[in-house]
C-alpha positions as CSV (number, residue, x, y, z in Angstrom):
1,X,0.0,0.0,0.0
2,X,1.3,3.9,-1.2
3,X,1.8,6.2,1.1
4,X,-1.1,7.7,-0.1
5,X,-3.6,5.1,-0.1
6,X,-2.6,4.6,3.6
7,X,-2.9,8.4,4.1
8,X,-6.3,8.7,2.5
9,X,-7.7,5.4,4.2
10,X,-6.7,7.0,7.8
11,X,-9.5,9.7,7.3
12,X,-12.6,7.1,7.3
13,X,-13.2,7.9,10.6
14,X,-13.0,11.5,11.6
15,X,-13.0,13.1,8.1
16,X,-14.9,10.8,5.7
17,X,-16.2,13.5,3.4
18,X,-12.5,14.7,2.9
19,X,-11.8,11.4,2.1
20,X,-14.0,11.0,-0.5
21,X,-12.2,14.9,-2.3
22,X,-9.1,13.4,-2.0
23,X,-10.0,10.0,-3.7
24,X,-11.2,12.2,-6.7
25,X,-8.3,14.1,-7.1
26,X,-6.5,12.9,-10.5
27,X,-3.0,12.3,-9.0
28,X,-1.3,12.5,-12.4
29,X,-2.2,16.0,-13.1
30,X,-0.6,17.3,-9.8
31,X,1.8,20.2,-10.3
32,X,4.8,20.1,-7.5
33,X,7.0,22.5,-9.3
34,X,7.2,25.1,-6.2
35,X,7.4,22.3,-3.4
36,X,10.3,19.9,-2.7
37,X,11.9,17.8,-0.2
38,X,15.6,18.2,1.4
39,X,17.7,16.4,3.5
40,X,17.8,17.4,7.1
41,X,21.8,17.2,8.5
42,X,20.6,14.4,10.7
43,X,18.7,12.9,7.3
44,X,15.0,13.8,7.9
45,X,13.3,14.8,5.7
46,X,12.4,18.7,5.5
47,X,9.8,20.4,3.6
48,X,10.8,23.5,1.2
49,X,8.0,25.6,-0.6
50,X,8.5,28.2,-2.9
51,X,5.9,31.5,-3.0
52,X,6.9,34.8,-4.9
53,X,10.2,33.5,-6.0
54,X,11.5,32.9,-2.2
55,X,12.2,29.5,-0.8
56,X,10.6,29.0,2.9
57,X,12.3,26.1,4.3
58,X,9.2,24.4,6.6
59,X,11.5,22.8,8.9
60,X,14.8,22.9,10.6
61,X,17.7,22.1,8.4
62,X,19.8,20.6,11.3
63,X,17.1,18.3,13.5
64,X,14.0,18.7,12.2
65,X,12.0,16.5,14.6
66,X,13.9,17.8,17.5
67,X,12.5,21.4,16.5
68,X,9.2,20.3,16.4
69,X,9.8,18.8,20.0
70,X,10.8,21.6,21.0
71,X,8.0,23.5,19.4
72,X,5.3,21.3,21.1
73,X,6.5,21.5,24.6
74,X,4.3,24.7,25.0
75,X,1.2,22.1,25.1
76,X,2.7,19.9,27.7
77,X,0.5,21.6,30.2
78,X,-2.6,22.5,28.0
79,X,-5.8,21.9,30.0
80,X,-8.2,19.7,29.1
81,X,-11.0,20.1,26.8
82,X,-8.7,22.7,25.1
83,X,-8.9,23.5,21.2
84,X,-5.9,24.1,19.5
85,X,-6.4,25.7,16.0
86,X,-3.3,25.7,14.0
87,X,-2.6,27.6,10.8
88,X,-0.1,25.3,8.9
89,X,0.2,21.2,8.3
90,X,3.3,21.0,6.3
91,X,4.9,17.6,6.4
92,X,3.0,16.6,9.7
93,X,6.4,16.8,11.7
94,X,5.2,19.8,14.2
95,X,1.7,18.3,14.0
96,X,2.6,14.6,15.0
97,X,4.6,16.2,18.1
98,X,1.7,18.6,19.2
99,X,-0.7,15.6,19.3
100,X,1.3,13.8,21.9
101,X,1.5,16.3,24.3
102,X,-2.2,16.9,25.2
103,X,-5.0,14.2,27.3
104,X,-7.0,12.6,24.5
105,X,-9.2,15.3,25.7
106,X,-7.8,17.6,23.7
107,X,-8.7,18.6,19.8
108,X,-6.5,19.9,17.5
109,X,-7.6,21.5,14.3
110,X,-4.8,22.1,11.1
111,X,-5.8,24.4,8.4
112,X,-3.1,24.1,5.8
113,X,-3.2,27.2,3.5
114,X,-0.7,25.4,0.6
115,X,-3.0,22.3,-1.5
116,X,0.5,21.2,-3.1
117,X,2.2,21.2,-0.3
118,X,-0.3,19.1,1.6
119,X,-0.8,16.9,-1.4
120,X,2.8,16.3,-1.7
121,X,2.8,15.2,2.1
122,X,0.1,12.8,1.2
123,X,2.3,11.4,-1.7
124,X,6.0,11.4,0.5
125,X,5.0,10.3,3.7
126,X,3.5,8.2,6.3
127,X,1.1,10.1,8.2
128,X,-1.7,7.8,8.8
129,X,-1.0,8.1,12.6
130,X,-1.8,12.0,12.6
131,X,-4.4,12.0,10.6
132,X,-6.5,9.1,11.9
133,X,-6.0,10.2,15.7
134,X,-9.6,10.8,17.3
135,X,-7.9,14.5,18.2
136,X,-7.7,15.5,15.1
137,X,-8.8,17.4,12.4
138,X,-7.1,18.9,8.9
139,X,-8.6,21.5,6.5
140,X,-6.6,22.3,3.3
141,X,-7.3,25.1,0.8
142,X,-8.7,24.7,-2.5
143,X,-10.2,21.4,-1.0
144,X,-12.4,21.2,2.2
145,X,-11.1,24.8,3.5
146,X,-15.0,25.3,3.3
147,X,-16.2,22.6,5.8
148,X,-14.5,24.4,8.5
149,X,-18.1,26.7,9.2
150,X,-19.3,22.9,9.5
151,X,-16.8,21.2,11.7
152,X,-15.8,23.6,13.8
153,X,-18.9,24.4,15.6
154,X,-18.8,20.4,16.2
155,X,-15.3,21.7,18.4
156,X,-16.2,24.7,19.9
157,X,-18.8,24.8,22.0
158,X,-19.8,27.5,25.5
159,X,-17.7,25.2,27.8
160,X,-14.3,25.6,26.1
161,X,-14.7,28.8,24.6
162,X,-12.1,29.9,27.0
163,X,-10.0,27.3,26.4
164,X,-9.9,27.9,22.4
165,X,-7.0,29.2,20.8
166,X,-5.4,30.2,17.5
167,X,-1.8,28.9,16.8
168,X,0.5,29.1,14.1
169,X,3.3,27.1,12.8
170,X,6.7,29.1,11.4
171,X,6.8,31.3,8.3
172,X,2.7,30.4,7.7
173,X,2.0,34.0,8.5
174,X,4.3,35.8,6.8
175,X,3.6,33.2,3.8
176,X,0.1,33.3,3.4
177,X,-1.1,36.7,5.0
178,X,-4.3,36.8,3.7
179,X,-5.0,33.1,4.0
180,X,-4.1,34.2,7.9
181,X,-6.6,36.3,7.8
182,X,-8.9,34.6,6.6
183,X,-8.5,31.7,9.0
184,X,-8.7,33.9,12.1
185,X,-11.9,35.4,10.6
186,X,-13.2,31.8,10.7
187,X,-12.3,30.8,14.1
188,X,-13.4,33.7,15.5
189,X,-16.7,33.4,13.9
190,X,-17.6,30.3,15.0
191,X,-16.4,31.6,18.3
192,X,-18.8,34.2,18.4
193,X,-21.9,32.0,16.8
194,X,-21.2,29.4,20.2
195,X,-20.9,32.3,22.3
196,X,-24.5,33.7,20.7
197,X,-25.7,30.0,21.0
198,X,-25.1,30.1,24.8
199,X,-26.1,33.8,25.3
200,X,-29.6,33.1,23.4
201,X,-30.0,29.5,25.8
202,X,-28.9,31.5,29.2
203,X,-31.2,34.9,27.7
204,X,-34.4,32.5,27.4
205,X,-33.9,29.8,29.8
206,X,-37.1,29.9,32.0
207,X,-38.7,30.5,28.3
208,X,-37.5,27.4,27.2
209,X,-38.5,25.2,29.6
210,X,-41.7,26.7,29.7
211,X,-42.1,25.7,26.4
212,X,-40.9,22.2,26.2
213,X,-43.3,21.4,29.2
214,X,-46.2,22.6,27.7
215,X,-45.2,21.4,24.4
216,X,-45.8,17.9,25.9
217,X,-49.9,18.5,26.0
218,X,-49.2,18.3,22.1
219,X,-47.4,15.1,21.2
220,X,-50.9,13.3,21.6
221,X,-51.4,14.4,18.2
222,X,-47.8,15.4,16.9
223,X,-45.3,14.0,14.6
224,X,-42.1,13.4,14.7
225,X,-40.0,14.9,11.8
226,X,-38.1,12.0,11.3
227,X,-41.2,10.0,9.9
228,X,-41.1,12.2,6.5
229,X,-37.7,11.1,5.3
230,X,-38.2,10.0,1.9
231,X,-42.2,10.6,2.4
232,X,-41.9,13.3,-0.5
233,X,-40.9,12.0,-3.9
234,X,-37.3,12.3,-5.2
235,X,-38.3,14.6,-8.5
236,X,-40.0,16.9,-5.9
237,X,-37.9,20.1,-5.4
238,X,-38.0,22.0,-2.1
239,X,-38.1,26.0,-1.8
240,X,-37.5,27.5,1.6
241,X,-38.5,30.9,1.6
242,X,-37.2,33.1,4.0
243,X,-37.6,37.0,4.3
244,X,-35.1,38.7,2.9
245,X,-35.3,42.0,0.7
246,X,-35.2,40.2,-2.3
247,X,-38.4,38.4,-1.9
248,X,-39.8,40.9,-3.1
249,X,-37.9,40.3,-6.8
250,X,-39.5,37.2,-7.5
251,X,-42.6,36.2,-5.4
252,X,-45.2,36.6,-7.9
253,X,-43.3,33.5,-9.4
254,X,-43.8,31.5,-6.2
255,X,-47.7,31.4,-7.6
256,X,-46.5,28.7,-10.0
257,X,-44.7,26.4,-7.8
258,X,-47.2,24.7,-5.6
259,X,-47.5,21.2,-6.1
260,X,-44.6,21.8,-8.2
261,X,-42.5,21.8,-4.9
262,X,-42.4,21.3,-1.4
263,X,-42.6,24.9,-0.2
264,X,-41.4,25.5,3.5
265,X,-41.5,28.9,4.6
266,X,-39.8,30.5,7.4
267,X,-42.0,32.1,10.4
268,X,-40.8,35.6,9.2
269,X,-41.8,35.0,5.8
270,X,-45.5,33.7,6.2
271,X,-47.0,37.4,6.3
272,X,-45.6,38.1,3.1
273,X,-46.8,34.7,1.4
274,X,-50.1,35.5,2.7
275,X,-50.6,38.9,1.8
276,X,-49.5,37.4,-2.2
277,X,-52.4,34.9,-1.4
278,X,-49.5,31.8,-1.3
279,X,-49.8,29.2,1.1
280,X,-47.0,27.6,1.9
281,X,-47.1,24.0,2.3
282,X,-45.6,24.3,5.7
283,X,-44.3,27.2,8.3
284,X,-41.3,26.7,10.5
285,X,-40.6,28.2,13.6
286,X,-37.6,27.7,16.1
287,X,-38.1,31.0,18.1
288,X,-38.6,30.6,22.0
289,X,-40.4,33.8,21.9
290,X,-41.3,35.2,18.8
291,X,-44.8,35.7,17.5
292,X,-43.5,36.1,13.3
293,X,-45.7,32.9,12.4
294,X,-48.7,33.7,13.8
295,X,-52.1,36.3,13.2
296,X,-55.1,35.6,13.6
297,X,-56.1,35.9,10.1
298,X,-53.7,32.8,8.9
299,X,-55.3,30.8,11.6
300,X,-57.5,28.9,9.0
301,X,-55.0,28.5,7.3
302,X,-53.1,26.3,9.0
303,X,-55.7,23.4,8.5
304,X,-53.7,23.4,4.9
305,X,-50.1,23.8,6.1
306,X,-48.0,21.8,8.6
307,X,-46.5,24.0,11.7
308,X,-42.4,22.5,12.0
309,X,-41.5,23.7,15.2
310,X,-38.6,23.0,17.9
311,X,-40.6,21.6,21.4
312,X,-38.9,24.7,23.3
313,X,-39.8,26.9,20.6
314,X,-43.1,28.9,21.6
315,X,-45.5,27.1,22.4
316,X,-48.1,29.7,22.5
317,X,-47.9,29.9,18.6
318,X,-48.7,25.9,18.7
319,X,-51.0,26.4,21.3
320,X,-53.2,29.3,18.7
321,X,-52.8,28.1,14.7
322,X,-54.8,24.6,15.6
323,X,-52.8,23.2,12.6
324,X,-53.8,20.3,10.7
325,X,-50.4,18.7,11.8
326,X,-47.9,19.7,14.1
327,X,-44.3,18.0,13.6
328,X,-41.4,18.7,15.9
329,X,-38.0,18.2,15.5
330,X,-35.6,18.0,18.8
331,X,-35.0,21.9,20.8
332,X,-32.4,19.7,22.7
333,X,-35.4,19.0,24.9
334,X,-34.9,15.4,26.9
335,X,-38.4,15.3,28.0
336,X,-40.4,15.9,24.3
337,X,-37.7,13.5,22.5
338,X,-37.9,10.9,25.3
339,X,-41.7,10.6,25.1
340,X,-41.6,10.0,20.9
341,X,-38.6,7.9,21.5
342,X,-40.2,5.9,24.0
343,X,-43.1,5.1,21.0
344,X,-40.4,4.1,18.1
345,X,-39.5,7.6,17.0
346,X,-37.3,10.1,18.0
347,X,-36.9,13.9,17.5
348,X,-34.5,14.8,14.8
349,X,-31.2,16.7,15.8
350,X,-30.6,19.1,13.2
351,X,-27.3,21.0,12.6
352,X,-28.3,24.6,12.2
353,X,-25.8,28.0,12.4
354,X,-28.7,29.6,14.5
355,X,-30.9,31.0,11.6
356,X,-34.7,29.4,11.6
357,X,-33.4,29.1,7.5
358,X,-30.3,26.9,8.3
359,X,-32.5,24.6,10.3
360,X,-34.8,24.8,7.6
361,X,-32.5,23.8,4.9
362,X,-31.1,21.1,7.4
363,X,-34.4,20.1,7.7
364,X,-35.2,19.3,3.8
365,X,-32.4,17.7,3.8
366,X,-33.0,15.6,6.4
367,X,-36.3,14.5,4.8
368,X,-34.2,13.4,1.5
369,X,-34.9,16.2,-1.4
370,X,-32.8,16.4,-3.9
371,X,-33.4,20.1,-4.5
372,X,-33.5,22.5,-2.7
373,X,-34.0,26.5,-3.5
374,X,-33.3,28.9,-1.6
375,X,-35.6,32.7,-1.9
376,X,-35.4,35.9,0.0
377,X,-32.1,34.4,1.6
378,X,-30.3,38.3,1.5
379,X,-27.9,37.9,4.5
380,X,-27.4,41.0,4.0
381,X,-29.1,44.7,4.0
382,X,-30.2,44.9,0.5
383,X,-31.4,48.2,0.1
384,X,-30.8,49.1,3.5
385,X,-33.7,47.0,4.6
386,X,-33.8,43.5,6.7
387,X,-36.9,42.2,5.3
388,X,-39.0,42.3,2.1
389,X,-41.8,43.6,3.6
390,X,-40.2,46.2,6.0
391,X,-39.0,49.6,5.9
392,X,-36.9,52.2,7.9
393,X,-32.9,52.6,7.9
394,X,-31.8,49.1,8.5
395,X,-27.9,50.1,8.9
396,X,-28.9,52.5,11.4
397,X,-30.9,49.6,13.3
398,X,-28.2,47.6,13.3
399,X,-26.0,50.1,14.8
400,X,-28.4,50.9,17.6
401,X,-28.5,47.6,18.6
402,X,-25.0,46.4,18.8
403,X,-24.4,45.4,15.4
404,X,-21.1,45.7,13.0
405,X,-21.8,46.3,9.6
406,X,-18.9,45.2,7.2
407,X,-19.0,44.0,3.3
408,X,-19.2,41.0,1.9
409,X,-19.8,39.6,-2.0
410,X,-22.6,39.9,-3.4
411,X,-25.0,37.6,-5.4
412,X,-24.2,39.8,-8.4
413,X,-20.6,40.4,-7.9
414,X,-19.4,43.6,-6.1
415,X,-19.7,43.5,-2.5
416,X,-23.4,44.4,-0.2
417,X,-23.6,45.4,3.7
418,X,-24.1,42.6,5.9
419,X,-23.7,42.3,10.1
420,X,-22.1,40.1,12.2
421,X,-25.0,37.3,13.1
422,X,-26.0,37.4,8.9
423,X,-22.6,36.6,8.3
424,X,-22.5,33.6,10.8
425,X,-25.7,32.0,9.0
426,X,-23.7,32.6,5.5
427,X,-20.8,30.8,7.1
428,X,-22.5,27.9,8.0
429,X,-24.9,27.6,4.9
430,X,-21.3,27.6,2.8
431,X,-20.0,25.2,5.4
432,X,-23.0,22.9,5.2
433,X,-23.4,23.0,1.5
434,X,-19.9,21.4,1.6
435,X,-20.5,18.4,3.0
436,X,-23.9,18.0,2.1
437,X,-25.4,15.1,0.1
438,X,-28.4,17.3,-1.8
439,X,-27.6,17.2,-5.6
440,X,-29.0,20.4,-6.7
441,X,-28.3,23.7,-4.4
442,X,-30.0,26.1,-5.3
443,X,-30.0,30.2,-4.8
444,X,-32.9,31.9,-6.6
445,X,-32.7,35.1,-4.2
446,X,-31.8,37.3,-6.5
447,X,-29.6,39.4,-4.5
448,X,-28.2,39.5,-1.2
449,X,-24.9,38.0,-0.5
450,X,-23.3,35.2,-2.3
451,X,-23.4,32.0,-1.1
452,X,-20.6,29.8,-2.5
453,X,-21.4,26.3,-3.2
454,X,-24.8,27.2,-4.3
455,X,-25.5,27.7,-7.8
456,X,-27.2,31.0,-8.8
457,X,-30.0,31.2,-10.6
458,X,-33.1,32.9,-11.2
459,X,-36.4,31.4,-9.4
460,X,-37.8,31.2,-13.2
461,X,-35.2,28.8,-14.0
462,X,-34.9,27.0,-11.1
463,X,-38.8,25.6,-11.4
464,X,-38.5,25.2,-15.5
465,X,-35.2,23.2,-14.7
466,X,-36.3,21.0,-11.7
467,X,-40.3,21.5,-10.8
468,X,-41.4,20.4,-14.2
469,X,-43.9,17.7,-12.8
470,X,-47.1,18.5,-10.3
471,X,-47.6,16.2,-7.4
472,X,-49.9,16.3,-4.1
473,X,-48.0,17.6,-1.9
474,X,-51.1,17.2,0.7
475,X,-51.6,13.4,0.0
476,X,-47.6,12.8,0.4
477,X,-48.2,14.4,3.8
478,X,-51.3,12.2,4.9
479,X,-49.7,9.3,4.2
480,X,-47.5,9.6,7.3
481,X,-49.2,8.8,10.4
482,X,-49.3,10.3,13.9
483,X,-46.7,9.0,16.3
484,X,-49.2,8.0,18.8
485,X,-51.9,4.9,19.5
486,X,-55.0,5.4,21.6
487,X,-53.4,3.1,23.7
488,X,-50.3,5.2,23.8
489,X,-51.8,8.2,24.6
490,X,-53.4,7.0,27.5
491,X,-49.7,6.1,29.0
492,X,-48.6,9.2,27.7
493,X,-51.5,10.9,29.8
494,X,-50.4,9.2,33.0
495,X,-47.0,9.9,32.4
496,X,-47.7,13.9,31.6
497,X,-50.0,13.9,35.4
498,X,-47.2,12.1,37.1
499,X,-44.7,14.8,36.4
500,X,-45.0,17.4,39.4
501,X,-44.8,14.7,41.9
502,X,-41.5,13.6,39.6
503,X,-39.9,17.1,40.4
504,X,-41.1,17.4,44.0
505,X,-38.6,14.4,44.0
506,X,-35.9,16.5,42.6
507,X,-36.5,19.4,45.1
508,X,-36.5,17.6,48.3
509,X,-32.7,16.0,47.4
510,X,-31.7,19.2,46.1
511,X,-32.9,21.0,49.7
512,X,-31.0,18.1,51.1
513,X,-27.5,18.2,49.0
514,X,-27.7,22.1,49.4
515,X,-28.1,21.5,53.2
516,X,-25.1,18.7,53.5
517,X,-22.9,21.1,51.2
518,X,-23.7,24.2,53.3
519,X,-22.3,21.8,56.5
520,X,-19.0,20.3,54.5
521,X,-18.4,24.4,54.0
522,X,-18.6,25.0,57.6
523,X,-16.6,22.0,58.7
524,X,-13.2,22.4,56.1
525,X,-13.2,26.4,57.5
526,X,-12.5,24.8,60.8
527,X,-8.7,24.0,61.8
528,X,-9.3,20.5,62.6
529,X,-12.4,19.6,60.7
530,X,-14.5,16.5,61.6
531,X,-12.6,14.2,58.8
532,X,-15.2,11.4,59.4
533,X,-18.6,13.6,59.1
534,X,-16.9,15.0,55.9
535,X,-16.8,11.6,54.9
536,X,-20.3,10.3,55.1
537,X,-21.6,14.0,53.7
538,X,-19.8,13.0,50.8
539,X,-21.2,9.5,50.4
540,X,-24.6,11.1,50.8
541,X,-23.9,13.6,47.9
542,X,-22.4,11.3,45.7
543,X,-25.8,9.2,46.1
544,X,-28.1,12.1,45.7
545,X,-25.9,12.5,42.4
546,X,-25.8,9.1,41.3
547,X,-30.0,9.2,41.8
548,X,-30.5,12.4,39.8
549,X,-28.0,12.7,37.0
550,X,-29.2,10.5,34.8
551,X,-32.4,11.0,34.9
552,X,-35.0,13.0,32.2
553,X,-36.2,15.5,34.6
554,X,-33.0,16.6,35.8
555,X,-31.3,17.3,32.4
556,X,-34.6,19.4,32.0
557,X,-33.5,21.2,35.5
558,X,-29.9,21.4,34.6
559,X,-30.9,23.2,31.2
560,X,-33.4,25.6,33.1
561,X,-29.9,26.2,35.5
562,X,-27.8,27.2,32.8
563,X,-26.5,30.6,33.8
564,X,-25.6,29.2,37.1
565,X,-23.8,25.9,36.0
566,X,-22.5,27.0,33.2
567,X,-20.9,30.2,35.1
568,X,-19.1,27.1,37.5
569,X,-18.3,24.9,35.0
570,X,-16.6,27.5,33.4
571,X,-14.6,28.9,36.7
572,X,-13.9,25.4,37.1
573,X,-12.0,24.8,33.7
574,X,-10.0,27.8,33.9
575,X,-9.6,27.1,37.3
576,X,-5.5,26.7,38.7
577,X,-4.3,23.5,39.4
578,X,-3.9,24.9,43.4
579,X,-7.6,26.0,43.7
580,X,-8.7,22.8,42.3
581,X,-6.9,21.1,44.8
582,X,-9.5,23.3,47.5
583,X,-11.9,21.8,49.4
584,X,-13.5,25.0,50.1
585,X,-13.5,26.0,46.2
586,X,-15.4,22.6,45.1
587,X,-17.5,22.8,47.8
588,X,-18.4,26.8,47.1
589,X,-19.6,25.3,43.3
590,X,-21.6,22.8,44.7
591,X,-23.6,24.7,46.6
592,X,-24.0,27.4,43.8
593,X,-25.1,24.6,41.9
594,X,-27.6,23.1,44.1
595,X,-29.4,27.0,44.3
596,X,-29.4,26.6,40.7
597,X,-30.9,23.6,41.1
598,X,-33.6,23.7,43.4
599,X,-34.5,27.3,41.7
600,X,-34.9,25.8,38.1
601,X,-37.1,23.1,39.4
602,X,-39.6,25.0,41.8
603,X,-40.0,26.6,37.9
604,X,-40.5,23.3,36.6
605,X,-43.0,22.1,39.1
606,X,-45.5,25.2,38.0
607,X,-44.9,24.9,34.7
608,X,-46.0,21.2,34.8
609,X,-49.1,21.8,37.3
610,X,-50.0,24.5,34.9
611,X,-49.8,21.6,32.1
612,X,-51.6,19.3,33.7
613,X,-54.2,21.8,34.4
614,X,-54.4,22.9,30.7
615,X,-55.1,19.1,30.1
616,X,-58.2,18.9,32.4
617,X,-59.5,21.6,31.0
618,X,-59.0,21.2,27.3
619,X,-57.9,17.0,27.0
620,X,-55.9,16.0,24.4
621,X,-56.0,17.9,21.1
């Protein structure tokens, strides 16, 4: 086996879609005229590349590997958890040293800014070891650069964002300024999109849970979204129509797609469909507070479309359109998945960059179109407005509320404003179009930004080209059935009316640990604490742990406590080595954690009396 076929096999498991670019790479057309190998003193090999007529020698020309030791001792004491992003790859000697320093904990991610040079690694040398490590991650230019807006998200999440960090290996920054530049911008955008994922979970919290309890009254009659993949046929396009600016250039053509194509519109969109007399063959809404996809007036409606909503999403809008069938895809709820689980189907996790849209597109792809076409996706301030049906100064919204507005390239060449969360949702829609497995992208928006790894085209010639054949889109629908028996729904019932006698459960041993904590404190302040009281405390709190943590209603609780334990968890990780070591420090967390606690599930309790009340008075709908 080539070094290359060994090299390409290693990325199976952790990068399976960079596998497959490499494998279609035609190796005989590979041009290595400015890359080389030398001859280290001590005979390793080093890696030379030449840019603007200079020769950049990768590696040391003495001990190369001994340099890259060198190099990596900096990560000898990296925590764990960390995220290492490192502009640079080369030959895989620094890389292969960084690796070893770190726990398995650790993730390393390599963004290599040179294709030839990576390429000619591939060819030259054994690095199947690097690149099929669990820890590791490699993104090359000109190849899967793109599919870092996927991945990285899958890295960086609100724990570690303190322990994320940009490295770079020698010379890459003076070699490939912009491509630096470039890779920063990326890593600090997805940054920024976990730190507006956490901010947005903290921000709506007792919202949340709110929702996802009440949301349980409605799985008697809900669907799952995983029972439509493949309902809809394959020569069935999708549109999902969002609310952009530019709607308002092609709507009047929207007329001609129903039954032509599945049409999903987002919850900001739906006013505008209406008031063009289009109904949409479903609305989707992911918003824990928002009202977009609901009036009054659309209420009837909804006996045509399907309402696609999260189960923390707002439940009042469920609670008011009385759709003809509500489907739910997973708000990383435990308690709503567990109960359609528990039946034979689960909630759908869908990747999404925090845009209803990117959930929505997530969504059709999920459910196995082939198509997809995107309208009114601007992600940007066309015309200095946000949406198609909206006026005012835009830019000068944006400003007032926090926002940076920048440029970015536009769907018709030439650059168009955009601001910082429009730019996250681009990101991710280029990062997920990457790696995704739909055949025919399509962005009929007709301004806006451009979305690379779309194709552009006009909505015209997007349903000429692909929505030449009408179906029912209505009878592909009814054909998939409600996730629940009679017979089900009665357990469901008993399990819904048991639930704030579950969380009084919950409170009492959170009273309890609080209590025991609150003693331990007292005790290890004392000069010659009572070792042996210490002792049982904490045998009593590992069991009130061991009885909770696993158990539905508490992950509910522990989301609903999210400011509080992720403030801990996050004093904890960036903690010193010395106050870990502190009796009194753990002990302060766990009793910040138990308030938490016990206030997050005294909410629960009246949410879920409130519940059960709703379903005395009104049954199952």
């Amino acid at each position: 086996m080539s070094f290359w076929e060994k090299n390409v096999q290693a990325l199976q498991k952790q990068q399976s879609f960079f596998r497959e670019k490499l494998e279609n790479i035609d190796r005989d057309c590979l041009d290595f005229t400015g890359v080389r190998e030398e001859k280290a003193r001590d005979g390793n090999a080093i890696l030379v590349i030449q840019k603007d007529g200079r020769d950049y020698v990768m590696n040391s020309r003495f001990r190369p590997v001994s340099e890259a030791v060198s190099y990596a001792a900096q990560f000898e004491s990296i925590k764990d958890y960390s995220v290492c992003l490192f502009m640079g790859f080369g030959n895989g000697t620094f890389a292969r040293e960084i690796i070893k320093k770190g726990s398995d904990a650790v993730r390393y991610a390599f963004y290599e800014p040179c294709r030839e040079a990576f390429l000619f690694a591939l060819i030259n040398y054994d690095l199947s070891d690097v690149l099929a490590s669990d820890k590791v991650t490699v993104y090359v230019e000109g190849i899967n650069d793109r599919e870092l807006a996927a991945y990285l998200p899958e890295l960086i999440d609100w724990t570690n964002i303190p322990l994320t960090d940009i490295y770079l290996l020698p010379k890459y920054k003076e070699m490939y300024p912009e491509a630096y530049v470039k890779f920063v911008k990326m890593a600090r955008d997805v940054i920024a999109r976990a730190q507006m994922g956490m901010n947005t979970i903290v921000a709506y919290a007792h919202q949340r849970l709110y929702n996802s309890i009440h949301h349980l009254r409605f799985a008697f009659e809900g669907t799952s979204a995983k029972a439509f993949i493949n309902a809809f046929p394959k020569e069935l396009p999708a549109i999902l129509v969002s609310a952009g600016p530019s709607l308002s250039n092609n709507i009047e053509q929207l007329k001609q797609a129903k039954n032509r194509a599945f049409i999903l519109c987002v919850d900001t969109a739906l006013r505008r469909l209406m008031a063009e007399g289009i109904e949409p063959d479903a609305v989707i809404g992911v918003d824990p507070v928002k009202w977009a996809a609901y009036q009054e007036e659309f209420v009837p409606h909804y006996q045509n479309m399907m309402w696609i909503t999260e189960s923390c999403a707002n439940v009042a809008i469920t609670k008011a359109v009385h759709s003809y069938r509500n489907v739910f895809i997973d708000g990383e709820d435990e308690l709503n998945n567990h109960l359609f689980e528990q039946f034979g189907l689960p909630l759908p996790q869908l990747a999404t960059g925090g845009s209803v849209a990117n959930t929505g597109f997530s969504l059709l792809e999920s459910w196995g179109f082939d198509t997809i076409i995107l309208m009114g996706q601007d992600l940007a301030l066309t015309g200095n407005r946000r949406y198609s049906d909206q006026e005012g100064d835009a830019a000068q919204q944006s400003l007032d509320k926090g926002f940076t507005l920048f440029e970015t390239e536009g769907y018709y060449g030439g650059t168009v404003t955009t601001r910082e969360d429009y730019f996250t949702y681009l990101k991710w829609f280029e990062g997920a179009f990457s790696i995704s497995s739909v055949s025919h992208i399509i962005n009929a928006t007709e301004g806006g930004a451009m979305i690379h790894g779309a194709e552009n085209m006009t909505l015209r010639k997007a349903l000429d080209t692909y929505a030449q054949k009408e179906y029912s889109v209505r009878d592909c629908i009814d054909q998939i059935p409600r996730a629940f028996t009679e017979e089900q729904k009665e357990e469901l019932d008993r399990q819904l009316r048991n639930l704030p006698a579950r969380v009084n459960y919950f409170i009492r041993l959170f009273k309890e640990g609080k209590n025991l904590a609150e003693r331990a404190m007292t005790l290890s302040t004392r000069e010659n604490p009572n070792q042996r009281e210490l002792m049982e405390i904490q045998k009593r709190l590992e069991k009130i742990d061991e009885s909770t943590r696993d158990e539905l209603e508490f992950i509910a609780i522990s989301d609903r406590a999210c400011k509080t334990e992720r403030t801990i968890v996050r004093e904890q990780l960036t903690m010193s080595c010395e106050e870990q070591d502190t009796n009194v420090s753990v002990l302060k967390g766990i009793i910040g954690l138990y308030d938490g606690f016990l206030e997050a599930a005294i909410d629960m309790r009246q949410c879920a009396e409130e519940m059960v009340k709703e379903l005395d008075e009104e049954g199952w709908r």
